[in-house]
C-alpha positions in Angstrom: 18.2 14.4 5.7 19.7 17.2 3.8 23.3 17.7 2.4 23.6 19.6 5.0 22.7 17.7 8.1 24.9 15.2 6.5 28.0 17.0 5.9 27.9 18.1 9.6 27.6 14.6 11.3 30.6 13.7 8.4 32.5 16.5 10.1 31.8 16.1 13.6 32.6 12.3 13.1 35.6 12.9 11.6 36.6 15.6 14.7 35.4 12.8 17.0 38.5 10.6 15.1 41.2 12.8 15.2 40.6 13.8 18.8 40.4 9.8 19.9 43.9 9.3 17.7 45.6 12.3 19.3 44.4 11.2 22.4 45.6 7.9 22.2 49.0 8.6 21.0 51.6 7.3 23.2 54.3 10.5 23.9 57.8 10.7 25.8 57.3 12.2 29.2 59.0 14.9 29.6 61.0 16.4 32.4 59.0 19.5 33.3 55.4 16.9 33.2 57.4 14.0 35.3 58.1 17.4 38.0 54.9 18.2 38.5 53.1 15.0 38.8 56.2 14.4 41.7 54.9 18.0 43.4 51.0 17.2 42.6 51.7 13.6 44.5 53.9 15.3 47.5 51.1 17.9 47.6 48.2 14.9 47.8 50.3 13.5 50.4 50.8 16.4 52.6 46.9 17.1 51.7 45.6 13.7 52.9 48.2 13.8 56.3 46.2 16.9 56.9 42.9 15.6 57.1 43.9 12.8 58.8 44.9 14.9 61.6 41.7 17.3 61.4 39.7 13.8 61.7 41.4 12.9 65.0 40.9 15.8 66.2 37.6 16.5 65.4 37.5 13.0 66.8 39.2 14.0 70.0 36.7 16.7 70.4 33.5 14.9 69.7 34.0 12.3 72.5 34.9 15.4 74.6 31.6 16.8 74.0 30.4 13.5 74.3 32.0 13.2 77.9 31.2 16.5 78.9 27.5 15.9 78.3 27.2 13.0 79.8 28.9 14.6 83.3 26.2 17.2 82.5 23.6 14.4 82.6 25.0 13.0 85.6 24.8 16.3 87.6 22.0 17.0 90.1 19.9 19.8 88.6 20.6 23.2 90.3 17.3 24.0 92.5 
């Protein structure tokens, strides 16, 4: 390996560090972070009410098709 090769790896390694210690460093939460993770949660809530009420009714209307086709089934053909 060159000087160079080296030097790089030595760099990205020591990028890899820093970014692992700023990562890890415990911080205060503040007000303005501590408000939106209460919105983003309120917003995941009113989100996940919302599909629940699309699945029951695309429920609802799958076992309506399902009923109509049977009753279609069940009909004498037209002659």
């Amino acid at each position: 390996m060159t000087s160079e090769a080296l030097r790089k790896i030595l760099v990205a390694g020591a990028a890899v560090a820093a970014l692992s210690i700023v990562g890890c460093a415990k911080k205060a939460p503040d007000a303005a972070a501590s408000d939106a993770a209460s919105e983003a949660t309120a917003a995941a809530s009113d989100a996940a009410a919302a599909a629940s009420d699309a699945s029951v009714a695309a429920s609802s209307a799958a076992m309506a098709a399902s009923s109509a086709a049977g009753a279609m089934s069940a009909a004498p053909a037209a002659k």
